[in-house]
C-alpha positions as CSV (number, residue, x, y, z in Angstrom):
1,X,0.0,0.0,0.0
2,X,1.3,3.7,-1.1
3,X,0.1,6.6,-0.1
4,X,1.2,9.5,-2.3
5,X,2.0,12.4,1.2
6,X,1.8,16.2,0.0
7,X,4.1,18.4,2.1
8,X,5.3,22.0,1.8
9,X,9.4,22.6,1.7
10,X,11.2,25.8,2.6
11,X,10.9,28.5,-0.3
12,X,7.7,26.9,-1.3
13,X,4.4,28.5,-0.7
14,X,2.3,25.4,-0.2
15,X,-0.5,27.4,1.0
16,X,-3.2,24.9,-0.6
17,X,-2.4,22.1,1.3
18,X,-1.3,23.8,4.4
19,X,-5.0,25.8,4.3
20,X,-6.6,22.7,3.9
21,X,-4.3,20.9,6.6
22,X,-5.3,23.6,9.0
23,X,-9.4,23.6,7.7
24,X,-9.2,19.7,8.6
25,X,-7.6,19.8,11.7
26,X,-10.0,22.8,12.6
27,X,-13.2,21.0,12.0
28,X,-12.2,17.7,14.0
29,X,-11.4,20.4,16.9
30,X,-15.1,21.5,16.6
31,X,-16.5,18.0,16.8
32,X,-14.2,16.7,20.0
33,X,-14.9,20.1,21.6
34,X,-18.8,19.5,20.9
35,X,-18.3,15.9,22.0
36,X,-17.6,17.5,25.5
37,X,-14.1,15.3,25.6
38,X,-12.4,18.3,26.0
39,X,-13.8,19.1,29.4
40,X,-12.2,18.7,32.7
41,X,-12.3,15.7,35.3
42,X,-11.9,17.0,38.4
43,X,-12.9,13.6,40.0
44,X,-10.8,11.5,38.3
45,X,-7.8,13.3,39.2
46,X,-8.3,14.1,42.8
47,X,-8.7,10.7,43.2
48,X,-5.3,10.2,42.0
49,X,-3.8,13.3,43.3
50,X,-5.0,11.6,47.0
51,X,-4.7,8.0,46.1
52,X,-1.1,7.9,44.9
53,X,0.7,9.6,47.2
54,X,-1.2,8.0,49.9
55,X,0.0,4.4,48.5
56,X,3.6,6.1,48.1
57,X,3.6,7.0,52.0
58,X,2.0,3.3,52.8
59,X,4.6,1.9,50.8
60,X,7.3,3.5,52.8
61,X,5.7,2.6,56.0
62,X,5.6,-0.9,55.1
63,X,9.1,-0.5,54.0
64,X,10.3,0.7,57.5
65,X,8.3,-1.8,59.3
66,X,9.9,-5.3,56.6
67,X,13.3,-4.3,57.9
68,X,16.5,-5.5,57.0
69,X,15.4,-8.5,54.6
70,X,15.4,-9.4,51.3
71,X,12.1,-9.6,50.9
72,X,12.1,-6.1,50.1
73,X,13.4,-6.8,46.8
74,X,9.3,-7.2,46.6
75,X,9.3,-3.9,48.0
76,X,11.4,-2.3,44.8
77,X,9.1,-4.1,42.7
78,X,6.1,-2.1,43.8
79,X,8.1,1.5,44.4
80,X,9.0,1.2,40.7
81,X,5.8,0.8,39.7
82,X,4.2,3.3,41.9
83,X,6.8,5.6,41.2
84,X,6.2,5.2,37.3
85,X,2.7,6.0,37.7
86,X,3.1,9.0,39.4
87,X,5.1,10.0,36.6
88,X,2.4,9.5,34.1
89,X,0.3,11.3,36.5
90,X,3.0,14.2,36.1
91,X,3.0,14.0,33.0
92,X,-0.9,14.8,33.0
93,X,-0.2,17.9,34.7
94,X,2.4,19.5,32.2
95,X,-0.1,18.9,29.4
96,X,-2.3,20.9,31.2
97,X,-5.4,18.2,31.8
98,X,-5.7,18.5,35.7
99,X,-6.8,22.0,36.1
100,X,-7.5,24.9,33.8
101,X,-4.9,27.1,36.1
102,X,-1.3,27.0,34.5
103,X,0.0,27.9,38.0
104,X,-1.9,24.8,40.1
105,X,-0.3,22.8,37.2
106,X,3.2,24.0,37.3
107,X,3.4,23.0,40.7
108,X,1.3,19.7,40.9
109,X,4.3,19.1,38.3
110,X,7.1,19.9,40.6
111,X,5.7,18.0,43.7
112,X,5.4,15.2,41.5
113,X,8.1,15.0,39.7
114,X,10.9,16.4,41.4
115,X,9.4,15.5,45.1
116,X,8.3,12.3,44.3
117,X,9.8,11.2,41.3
118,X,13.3,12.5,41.1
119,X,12.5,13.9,37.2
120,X,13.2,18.1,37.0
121,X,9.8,18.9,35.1
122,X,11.9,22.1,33.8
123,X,14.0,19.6,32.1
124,X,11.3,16.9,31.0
125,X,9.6,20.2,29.7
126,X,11.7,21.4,27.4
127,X,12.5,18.4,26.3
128,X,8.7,17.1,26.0
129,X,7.6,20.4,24.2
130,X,10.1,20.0,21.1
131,X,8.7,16.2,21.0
132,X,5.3,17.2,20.5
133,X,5.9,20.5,18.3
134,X,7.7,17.9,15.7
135,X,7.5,14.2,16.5
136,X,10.2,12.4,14.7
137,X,11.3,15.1,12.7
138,X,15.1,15.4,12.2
139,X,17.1,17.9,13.8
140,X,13.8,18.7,16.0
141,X,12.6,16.1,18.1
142,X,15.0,14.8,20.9
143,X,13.4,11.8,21.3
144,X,15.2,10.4,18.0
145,X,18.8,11.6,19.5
146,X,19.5,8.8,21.7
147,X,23.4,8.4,23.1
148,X,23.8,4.7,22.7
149,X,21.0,3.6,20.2
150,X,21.2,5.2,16.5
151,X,17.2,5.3,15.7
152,X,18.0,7.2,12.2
153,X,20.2,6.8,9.6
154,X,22.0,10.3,10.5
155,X,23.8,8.2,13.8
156,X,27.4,8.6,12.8
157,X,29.4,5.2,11.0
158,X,30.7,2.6,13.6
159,X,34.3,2.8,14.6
160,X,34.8,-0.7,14.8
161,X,33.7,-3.8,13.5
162,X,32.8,-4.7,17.2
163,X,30.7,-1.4,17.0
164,X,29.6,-2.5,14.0
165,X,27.9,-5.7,15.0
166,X,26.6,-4.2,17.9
167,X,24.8,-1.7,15.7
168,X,23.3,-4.1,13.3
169,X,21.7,-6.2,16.6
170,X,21.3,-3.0,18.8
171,X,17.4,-3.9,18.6
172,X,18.4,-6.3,20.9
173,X,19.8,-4.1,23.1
174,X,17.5,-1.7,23.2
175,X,15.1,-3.0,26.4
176,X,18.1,-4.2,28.3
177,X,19.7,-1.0,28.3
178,X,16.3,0.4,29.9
179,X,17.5,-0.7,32.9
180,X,19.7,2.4,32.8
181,X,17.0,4.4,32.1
182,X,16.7,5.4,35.5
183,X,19.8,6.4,36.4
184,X,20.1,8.1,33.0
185,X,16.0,9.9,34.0
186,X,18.1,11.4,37.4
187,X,20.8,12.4,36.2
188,X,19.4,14.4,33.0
189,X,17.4,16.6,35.9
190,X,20.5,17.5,38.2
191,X,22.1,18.0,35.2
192,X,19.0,20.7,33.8
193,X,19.3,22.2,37.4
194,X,22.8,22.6,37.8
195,X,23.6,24.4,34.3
196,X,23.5,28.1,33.6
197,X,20.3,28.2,31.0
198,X,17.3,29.7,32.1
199,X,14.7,27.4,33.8
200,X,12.1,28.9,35.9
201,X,12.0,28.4,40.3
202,X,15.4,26.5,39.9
203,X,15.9,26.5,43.8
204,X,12.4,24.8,44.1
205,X,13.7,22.2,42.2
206,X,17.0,22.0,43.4
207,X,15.5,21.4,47.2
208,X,12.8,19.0,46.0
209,X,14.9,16.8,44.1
210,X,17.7,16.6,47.1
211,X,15.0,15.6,49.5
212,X,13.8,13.1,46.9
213,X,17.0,11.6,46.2
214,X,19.5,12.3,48.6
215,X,17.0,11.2,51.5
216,X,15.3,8.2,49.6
217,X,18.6,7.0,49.7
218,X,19.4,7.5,52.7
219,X,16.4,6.1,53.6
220,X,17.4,2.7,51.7
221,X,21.0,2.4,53.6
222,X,19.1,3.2,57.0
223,X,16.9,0.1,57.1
224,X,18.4,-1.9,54.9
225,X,22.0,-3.8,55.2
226,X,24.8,-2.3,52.3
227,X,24.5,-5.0,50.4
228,X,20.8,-5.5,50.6
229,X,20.5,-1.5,50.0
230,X,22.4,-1.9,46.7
231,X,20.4,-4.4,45.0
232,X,17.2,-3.0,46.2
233,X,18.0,0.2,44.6
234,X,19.2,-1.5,41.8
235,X,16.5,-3.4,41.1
236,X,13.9,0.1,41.8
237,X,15.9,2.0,39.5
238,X,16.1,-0.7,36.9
239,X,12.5,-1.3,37.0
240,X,11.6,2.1,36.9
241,X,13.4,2.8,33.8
242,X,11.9,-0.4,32.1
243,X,8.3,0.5,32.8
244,X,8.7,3.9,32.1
245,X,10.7,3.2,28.4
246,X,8.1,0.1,27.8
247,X,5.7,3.0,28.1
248,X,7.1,5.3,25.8
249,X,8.7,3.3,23.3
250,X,6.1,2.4,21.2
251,X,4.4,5.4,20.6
252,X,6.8,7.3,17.3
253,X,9.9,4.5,17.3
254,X,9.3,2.8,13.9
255,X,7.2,5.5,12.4
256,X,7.9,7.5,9.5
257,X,11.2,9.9,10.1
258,X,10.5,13.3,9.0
259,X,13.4,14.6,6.8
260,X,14.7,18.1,8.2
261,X,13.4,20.5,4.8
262,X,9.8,18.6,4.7
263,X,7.0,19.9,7.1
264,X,3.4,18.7,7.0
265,X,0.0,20.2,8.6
266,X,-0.5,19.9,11.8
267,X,-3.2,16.8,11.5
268,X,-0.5,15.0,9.6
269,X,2.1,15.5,11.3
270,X,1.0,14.4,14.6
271,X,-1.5,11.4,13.3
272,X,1.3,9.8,11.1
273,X,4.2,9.9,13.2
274,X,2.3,8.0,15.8
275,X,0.9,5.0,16.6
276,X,-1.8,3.6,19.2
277,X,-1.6,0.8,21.0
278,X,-4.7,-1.5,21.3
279,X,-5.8,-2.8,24.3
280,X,-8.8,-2.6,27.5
281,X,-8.6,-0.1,30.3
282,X,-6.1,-2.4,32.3
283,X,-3.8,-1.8,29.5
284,X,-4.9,2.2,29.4
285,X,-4.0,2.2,33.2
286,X,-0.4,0.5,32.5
287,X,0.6,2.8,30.3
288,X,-1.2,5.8,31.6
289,X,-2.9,6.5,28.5
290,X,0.1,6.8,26.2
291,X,-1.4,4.1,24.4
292,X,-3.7,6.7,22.5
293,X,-0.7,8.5,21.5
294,X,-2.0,10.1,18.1
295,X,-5.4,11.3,20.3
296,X,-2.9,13.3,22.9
297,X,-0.6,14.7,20.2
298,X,-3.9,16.0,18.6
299,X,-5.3,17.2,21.8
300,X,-2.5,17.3,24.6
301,X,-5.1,19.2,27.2
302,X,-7.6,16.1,27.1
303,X,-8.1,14.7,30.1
304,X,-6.6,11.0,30.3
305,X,-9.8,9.5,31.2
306,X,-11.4,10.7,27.6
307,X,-8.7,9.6,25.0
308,X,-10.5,6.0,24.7
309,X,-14.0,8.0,23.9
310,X,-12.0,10.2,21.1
311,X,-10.0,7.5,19.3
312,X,-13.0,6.0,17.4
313,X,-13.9,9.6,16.2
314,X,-10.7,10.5,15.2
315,X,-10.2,7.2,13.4
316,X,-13.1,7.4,11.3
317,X,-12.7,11.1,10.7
318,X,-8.6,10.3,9.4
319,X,-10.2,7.4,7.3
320,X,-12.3,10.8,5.7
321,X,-9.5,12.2,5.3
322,X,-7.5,10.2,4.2
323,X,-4.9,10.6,6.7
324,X,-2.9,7.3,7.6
325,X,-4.1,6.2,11.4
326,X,-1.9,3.9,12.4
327,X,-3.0,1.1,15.7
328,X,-1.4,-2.1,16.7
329,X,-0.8,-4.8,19.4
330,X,1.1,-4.0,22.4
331,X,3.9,-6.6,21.9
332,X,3.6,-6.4,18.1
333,X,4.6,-3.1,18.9
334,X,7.6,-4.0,20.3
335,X,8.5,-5.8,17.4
336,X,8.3,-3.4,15.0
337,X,10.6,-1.0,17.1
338,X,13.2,-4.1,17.2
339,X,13.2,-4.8,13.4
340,X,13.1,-1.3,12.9
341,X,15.7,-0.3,15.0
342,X,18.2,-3.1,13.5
343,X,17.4,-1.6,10.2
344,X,18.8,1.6,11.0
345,X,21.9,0.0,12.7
346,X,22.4,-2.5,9.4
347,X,22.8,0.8,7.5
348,X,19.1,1.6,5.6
349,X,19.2,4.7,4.3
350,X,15.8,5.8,3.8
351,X,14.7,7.4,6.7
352,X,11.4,7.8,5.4
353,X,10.5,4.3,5.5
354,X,7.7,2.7,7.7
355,X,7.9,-0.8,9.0
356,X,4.4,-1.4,10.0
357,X,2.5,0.2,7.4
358,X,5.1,-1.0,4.5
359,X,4.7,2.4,2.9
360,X,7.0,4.9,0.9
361,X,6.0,8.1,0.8
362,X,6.5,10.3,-1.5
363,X,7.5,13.5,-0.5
364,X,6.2,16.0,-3.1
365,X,6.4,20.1,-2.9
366,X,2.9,21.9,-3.9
């Protein structure tokens, strides 16, 4: 199946397809926003907002009161969950789907992620915001500039042959090394706090992320034996990073790359550079609604609890259109971000190309 994809390029006006792009995307706002999906749930979220932390503080309790054993290895189990979904709760907040105040937001934000967490939300917001502006887009989106895995063909040549195999199998790598996530999650925030770029009640962060990590850790060594300490925070922090890249990874990873000099409308970009995952509401509370990932790059605002409502309607409506909508299994899913990221360490130059959909496009200036 081909689909032939108009786009606009620099120095090309474009203005019939980007009017209609914007005329499209414009009258499937006016039909969620009728729909009443756009509105807020207050109830919902207090009942997270009270829930979660309460289950954080009973898990510490219950931590204090297992004691030195290794049964609390069970224990690092549960924090890593409960710590993940608090992120995604977090996450809620910086899209602005808690409470119409920006302000009430901001700071739900900070408890929760620096307090609780141990993420800087200045750094996961500037980071998040150039994600969603241009998902998988080139030179734009930071989520395809990864350290140790090359997800486009712009990663530089191995040095080595060594390097070389390891790239053309890095697919294989790629859910180990989650288990670094973690680490990597912390550090990125003291890092964001500590330089000299702007970033908004710094000192706010900088106090709730050393209470958060400095006495969570201290914490650990307190109750626990050294050796026992190690491996429970080992096995929290490696956890934590699993569950939270499991959650992310299948949203854009194996969808088409965006080549720097193309842009598309705003429907199309965000629709065909993401993918939804199918599954019930279990599956929509595992991943904290990131499974209807081209419904919350459409609408970032809607309130978690409504993405299952919109996806039907926006699926029909990009059928309409004509706009690929692209949906899959959770573990076919991981699949395709496997196959495709081995393609992109065997060499494969086309950066356009889309595993799932089998699909060249055909980038085209009006």
């Amino acid at each position: 199946m081909s689909t032939d994809i108009r786009a606009t390029k620099p120095g090309t006006t474009g203005r019939g397809a980007g009017a209609r792009g914007v005329s499209e995307f414009t009258a499937l706002a006016h039909m969620i926003r009728d729909s009443g999906l756009m509105r807020r749930r207050y109830g919902y979220y207090w009942t997270k907002l009270i829930g979660l932390p309460l289950a954080l503080i009973a898990a510490l309790v219950a931590f204090v009161w297992i004691g030195d054993t290794w049964w609390q290895l069970f224990t690092a189990v549960g924090l890593a969950i409960l710590f993940t979904q608090i992120a995604m709760l977090g996450h809620d907040a910086a899209h602005r789907q808690i409470f119409v105040s920006g302000k009430w937001n901001d700071w739900i934000c900070l408890i929760i992620g620096d307090l609780f967490v141990g993420m800087s939300y200045g750094w996961w917001q500037h980071k998040h915001t150039r994600h969603h502006a241009n998902p998988n887009k080139l030179g734009a989106d930071p989520d395809i500039e990864l350290p140790v895995i090359a997800v486009t063909a712009e990663a530089p040549a191995p040095r080595s042959r060594l390097v070389g195999w390891l790239r053309a199998h890095q697919g294989l790598f790629f859910f180990p090394i989650l288990l670094l996530e973690g680490i990597s999650l912390h550090a990125s925030g003291i890092r964001r706090v500590s330089v000299r770029e702007r970033l908004d009640r710094r000192w706010i962060e900088i106090a709730f992320l050393g209470v958060r990590l400095v006495g969570f850790t201290v914490l650990v060594f307190v109750v626990l034996s050294p050796g026992i300490a190690f491996v429970f925070l080992a096995v929290q922090l490696g956890l934590f990073g699993v569950y939270m890249g499991m959650a992310f990874a299948p949203n854009h990873k194996g969808m088409p790359v965006v080549p720097r000099d193309v842009t598309f409308d705003f429907l199309r970009r965000q629709v065909m550079m993401s993918r939804n995952i199918r599954g019930n509401r279990f599956l929509d509370t595992v991943m904290g609604g990131l499974n209807y990932q081209i419904e919350h790059h459409l609408f970032p605002s809607m309130p978690r609890v409504h993405l299952r409502k919109a996806a039907p309607m926006i699926a029909a409506y990009c059928r309409e259109k004509g706009v690929p909508y692209t949906q899959t299994g959770l573990f076919a899913s991981y699949g395709i971000v496997v196959r495709y990221i081995n393609r992109v360490g065997l060499g494969e130059r086309d950066v356009f190309s889309c595993p799932l959909v089998e699909q060249r496009a055909q980038i085209a200036p009006v």
